[in-house]
C-alpha positions in Angstrom: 0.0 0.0 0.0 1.5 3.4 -0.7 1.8 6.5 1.1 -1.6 8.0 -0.9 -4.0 4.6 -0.1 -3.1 4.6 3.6 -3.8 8.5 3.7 -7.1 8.4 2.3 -8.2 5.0 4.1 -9.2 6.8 7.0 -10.5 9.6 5.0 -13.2 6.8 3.0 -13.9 5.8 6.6 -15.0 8.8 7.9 -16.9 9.9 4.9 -18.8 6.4 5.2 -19.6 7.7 8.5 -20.7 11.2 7.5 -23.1 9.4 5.0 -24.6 7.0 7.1 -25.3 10.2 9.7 -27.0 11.7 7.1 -29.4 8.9 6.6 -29.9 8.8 10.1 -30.9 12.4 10.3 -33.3 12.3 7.3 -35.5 9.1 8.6 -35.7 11.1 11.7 -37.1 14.2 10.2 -39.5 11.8 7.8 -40.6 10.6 11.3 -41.0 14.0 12.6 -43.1 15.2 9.2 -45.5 12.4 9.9 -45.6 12.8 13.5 -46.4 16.8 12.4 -48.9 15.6 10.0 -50.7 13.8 12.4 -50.6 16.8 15.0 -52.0 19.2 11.8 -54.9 16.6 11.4 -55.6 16.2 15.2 -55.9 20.1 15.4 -58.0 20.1 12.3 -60.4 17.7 13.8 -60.6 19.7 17.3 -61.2 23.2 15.3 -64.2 21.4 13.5 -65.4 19.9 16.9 -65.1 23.8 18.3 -66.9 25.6 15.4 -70.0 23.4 15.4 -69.9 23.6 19.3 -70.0 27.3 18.9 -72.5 27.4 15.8 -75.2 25.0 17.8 -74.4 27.1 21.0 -76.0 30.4 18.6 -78.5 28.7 17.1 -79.3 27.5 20.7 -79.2 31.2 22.4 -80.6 29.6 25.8 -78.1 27.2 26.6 
């Protein structure tokens, strides 16, 4: 092995490295998208819930 191969071993190592980190981080932030859809659909579902509360709540002044 020359002088070049065993300088840049390490150097393929790390970069290995680098690119597996970078996998890593974009599975978490696809978890964190669906985990942020989920929250949007959640809150969508409680604003409907709250609107029709408040739209029988005028059409019922007495209560």
């Amino acid at each position: 092995m020359d002088l070049g191969s065993k300088l840049l071993e390490p150097v393929g190592a790390t970069m290995n490295e680098v690119i597996d980190n970078v996998k890593r981080v974009i599975d978490i932030m696809g978890e964190i998208m669906a985990a942020s859809n989920k929250q949007i659909v959640g809150i969508k579902q409680v604003t409907r819930v709250i609107v029709d509360m408040d739209q029988a709540k005028q059409q019922n002044p007495a209560s």
